[in-house]
C-alpha positions in Angstrom: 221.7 -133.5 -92.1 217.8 -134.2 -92.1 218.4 -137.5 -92.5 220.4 -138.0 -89.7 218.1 -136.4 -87.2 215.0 -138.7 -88.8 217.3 -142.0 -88.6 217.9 -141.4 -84.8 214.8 -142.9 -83.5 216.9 -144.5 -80.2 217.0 -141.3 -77.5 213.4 -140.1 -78.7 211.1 -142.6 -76.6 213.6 -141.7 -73.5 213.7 -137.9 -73.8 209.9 -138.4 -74.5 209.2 -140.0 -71.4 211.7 -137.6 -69.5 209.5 -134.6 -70.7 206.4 -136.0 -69.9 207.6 -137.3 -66.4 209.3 -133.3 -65.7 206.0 -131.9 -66.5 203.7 -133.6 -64.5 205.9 -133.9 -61.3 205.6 -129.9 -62.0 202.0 -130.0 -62.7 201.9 -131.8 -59.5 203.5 -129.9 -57.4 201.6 -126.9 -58.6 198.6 -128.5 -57.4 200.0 -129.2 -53.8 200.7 -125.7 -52.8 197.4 -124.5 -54.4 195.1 -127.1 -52.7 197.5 -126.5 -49.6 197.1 -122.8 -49.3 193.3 -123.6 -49.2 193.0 -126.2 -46.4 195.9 -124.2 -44.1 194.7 -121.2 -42.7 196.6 -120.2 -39.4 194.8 -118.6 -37.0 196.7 -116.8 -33.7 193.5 -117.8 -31.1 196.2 -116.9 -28.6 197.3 -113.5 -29.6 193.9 -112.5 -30.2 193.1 -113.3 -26.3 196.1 -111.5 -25.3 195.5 -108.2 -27.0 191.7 -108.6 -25.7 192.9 -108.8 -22.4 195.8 -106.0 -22.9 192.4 -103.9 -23.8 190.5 -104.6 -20.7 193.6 -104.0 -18.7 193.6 -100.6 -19.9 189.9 -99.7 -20.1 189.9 -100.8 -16.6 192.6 -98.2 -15.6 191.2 -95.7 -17.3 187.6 -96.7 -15.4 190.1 -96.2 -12.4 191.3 -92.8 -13.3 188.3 -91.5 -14.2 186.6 -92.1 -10.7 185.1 -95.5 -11.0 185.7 -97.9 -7.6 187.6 -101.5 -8.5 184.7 -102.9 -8.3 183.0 -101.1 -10.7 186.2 -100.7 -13.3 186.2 -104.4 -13.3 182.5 -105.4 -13.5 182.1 -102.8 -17.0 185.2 -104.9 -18.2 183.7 -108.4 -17.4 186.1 -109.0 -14.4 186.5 -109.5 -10.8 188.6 -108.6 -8.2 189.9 -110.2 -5.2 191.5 -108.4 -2.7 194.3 -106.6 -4.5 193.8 -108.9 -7.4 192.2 -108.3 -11.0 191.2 -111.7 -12.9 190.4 -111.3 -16.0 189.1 -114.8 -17.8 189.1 -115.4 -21.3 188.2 -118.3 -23.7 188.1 -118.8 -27.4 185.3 -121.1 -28.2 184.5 -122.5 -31.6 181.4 -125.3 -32.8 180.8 -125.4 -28.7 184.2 -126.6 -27.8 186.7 -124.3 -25.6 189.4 -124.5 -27.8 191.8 -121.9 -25.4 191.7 -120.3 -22.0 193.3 -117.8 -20.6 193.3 -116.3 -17.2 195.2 -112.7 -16.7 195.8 -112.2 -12.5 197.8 -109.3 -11.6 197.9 -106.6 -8.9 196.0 -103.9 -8.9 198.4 -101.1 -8.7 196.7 -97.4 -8.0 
């Protein structure tokens, strides 16, 4: 039986070459996701903005409730009014480059 294994010397440069072609494509995709994970990092700029401005929203009703004119409600949350109208302006800014903006104008409900 050993001698029969020995004697067939035909599949072993194949399966050889199968083995070491099935471990590197693994080995490479190994590296991919690890060098991918390290270059892709998502960041929400817009959420971020939104809750910011959901904050103000409410600070500046609570400035309201608490006795503070529009005027004032709006300047301690960095805003203005117009008329009836709150505008709130927001920008996400990175290496000196506005990368979003958002402007929040709604009614001013008392």
């Amino acid at each position: 039986m050993k001698n029969k294994l020995i004697k067939n010397k035909k599949a072993d440069i194949p399966v050889t070459i199968l083995a070491i072609m099935v471990v590197a494509i693994c080995i490479l995709a190994i590296l991919s996701f690890i060098s991918s994970g390290q270059t892709n990092k998502p960041d929400y700029l817009g959420v971020g903005l939104i809750e910011e401005i959901n904050a103000n929203v409410e600070k500046f009703y609570f400035y309201l409730n608490v006795g503070f004119s529009e005027d004032e409600a709006a300047e301690k949350i960095g805003a203005d009014i117009m008329g009836n109208r709150l505008i709130i302006n927001r920008a996400k800014i990175v290496d000196e480059k506005k990368i979003i903006s958002i402007e929040y104008n709604m009614s001013v409900v008392r």
